[in-house]
C-alpha positions in Angstrom: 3.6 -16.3 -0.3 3.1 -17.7 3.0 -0.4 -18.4 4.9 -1.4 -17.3 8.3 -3.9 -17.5 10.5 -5.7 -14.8 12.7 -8.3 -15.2 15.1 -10.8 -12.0 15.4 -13.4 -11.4 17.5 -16.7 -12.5 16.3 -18.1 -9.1 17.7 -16.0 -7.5 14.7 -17.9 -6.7 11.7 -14.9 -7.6 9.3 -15.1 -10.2 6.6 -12.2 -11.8 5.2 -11.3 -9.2 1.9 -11.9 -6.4 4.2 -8.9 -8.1 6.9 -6.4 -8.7 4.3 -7.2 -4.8 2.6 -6.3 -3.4 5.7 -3.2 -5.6 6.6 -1.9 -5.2 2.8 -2.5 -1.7 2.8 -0.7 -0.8 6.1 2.1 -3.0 4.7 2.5 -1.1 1.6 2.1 2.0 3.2 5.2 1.6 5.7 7.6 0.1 2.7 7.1 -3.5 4.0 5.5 -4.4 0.6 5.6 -3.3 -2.7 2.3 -2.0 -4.7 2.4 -5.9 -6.7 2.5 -7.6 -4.1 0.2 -5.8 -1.9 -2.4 -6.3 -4.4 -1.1 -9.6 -5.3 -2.1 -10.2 -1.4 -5.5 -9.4 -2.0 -6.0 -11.1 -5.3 -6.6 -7.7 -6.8 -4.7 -5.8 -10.1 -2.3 -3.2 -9.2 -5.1 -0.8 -10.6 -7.9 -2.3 -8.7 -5.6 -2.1 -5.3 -4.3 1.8 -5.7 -8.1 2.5 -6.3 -9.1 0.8 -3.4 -6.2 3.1 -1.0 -8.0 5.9 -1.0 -10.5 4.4 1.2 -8.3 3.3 3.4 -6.0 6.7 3.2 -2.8 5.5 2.2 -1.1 7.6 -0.6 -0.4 6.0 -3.7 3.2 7.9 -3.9 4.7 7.7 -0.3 7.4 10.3 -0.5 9.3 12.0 2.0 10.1 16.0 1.7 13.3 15.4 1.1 12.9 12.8 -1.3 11.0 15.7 -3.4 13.4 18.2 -2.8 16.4 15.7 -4.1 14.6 14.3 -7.1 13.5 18.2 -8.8 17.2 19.3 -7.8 17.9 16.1 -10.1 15.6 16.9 -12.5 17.1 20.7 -13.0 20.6 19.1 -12.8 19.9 17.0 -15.8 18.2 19.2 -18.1 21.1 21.8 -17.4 
């Protein structure tokens, strides 16, 4: 992985964990990362991490409509 370095104000309340949780989650959330290495980002299990997105609002399962739609038409298509 690689390292970077952000600067944040000193008048934000925000520790180190909680700046990397919120990147990593937002990451995973938009399809940038996947749930491993989101939580691989934050030195956490996959487990601990999707415990840890409800706090932060990000679904576990990020489906479209569509996506729903397409996999039960699947589903009935196969078990025809």
């Amino acid at each position: 992985m690689r390292t970077i370095q952000l600067t944040i104000p000193d008048t934000l309340d925000l520790n180190d964990r909680e700046a990397k949780m919120l990147l990593a989650s937002r990451l995973y959330e938009k399809g940038k990362l996947t749930l491993g290495q989101a939580a691989e980002m934050v030195g956490l299990s996959k487990r601990a991490f999707m415990e840890i997105l409800a706090d932060y609002d990000v679904p576990i399962f990020n489906y479209q409509p569509n996506e729903i739609i397409n996999d039960i038409k699947n589903a009935q298509d196969y078990s025809l």
